[in-house]
NUPA-53194 format. One line per field, with one value per residue (C-alpha): residue number from 0; residue in one letter; x, z, y. Coordinates in pm, 1 decimal, m for minus. Layout:
REM NUPA-53194
num	NUM	...
residuo	a	...
xx	X	...
zz	Z	...
yy	Y	...
//
This chain:
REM NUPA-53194
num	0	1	2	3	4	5	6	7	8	9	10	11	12	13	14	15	16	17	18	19	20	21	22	23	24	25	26	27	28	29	30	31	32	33	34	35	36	37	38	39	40	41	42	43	44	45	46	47	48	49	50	51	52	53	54	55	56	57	58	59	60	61	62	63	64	65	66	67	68	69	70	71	72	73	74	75	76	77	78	79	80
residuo	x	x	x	x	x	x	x	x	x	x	x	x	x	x	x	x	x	x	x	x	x	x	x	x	x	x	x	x	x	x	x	x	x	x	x	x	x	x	x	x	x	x	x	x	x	x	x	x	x	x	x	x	x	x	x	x	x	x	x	x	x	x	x	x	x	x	x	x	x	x	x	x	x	x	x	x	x	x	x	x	x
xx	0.0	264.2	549.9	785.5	834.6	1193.8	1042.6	976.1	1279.5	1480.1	1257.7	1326.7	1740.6	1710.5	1512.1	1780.2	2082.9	1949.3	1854.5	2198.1	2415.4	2663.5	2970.8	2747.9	2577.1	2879.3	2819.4	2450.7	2444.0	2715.0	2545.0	2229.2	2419.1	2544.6	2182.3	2044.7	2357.2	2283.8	1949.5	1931.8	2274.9	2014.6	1713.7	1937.8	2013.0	1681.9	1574.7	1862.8	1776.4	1409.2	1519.4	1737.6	1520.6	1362.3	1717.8	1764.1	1424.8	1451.5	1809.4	1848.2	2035.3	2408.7	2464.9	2202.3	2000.4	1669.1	1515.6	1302.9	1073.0	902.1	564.4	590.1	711.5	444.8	471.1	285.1	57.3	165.6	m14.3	m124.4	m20.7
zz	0.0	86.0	m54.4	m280.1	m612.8	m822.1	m1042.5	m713.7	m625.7	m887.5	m929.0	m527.3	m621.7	m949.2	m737.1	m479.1	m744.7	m878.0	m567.8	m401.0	m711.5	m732.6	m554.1	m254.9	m262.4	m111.9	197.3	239.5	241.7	483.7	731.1	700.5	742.8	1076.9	1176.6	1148.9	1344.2	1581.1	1575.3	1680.9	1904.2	2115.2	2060.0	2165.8	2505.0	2599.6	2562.6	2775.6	3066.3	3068.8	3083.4	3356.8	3644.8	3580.1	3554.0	3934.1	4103.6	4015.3	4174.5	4532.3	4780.7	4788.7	5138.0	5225.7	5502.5	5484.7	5239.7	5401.0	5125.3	5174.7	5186.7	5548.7	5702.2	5868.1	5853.0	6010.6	5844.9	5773.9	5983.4	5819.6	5991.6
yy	0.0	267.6	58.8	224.6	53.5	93.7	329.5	532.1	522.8	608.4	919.9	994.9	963.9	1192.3	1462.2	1440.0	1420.3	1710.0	1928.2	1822.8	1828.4	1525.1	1681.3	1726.8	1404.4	1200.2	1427.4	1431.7	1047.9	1047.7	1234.5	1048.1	734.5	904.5	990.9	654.5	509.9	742.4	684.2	317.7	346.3	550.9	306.4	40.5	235.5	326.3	m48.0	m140.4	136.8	13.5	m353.0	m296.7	m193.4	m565.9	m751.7	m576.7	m686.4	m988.5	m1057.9	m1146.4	m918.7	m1004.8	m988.5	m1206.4	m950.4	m918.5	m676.7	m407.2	m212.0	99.6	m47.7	m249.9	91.8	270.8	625.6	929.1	1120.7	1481.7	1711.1	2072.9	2334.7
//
């Protein structure tokens, strides 16, 4: 449906042959090269950042003492003043 065909495509690389001129071209592919590096380097660390907090949780404390979370600690209600 929104497939590009080859005729597409070599229509898409005139236009930009043309708009860019060919002594340019070399440079503009470059940097889009870089941006798409770029691109999934940063992709890649986001996944990793929003995998760790799961990796930790489900590891058991090294030094074997019991675990105390927020939630059995009772705490007093603030007071307005």
């Amino acid at each position: 449906m929104f497939g590009l065909g080859a005729g597409e495509l070599m229509f898409v690389a005139l236009v930009i042959l043309v708009v860019f001129g060919s002594k340019k071209l070399p440079e503009f592919m470059g940097g889009i090269g870089k941006g798409i590096r770029e691109f999934k380097k940063n992709m890649n660390d986001v996944q990793s950042e929003l995998a760790a907090p799961a990796d930790r949780q489900a590891l058991p404390p090294a030094s074997g003492a019991p675990v105390q979370h927020d939630d059995a600690v009772e705490r007093e209600p603030k007071r307005l003043s």
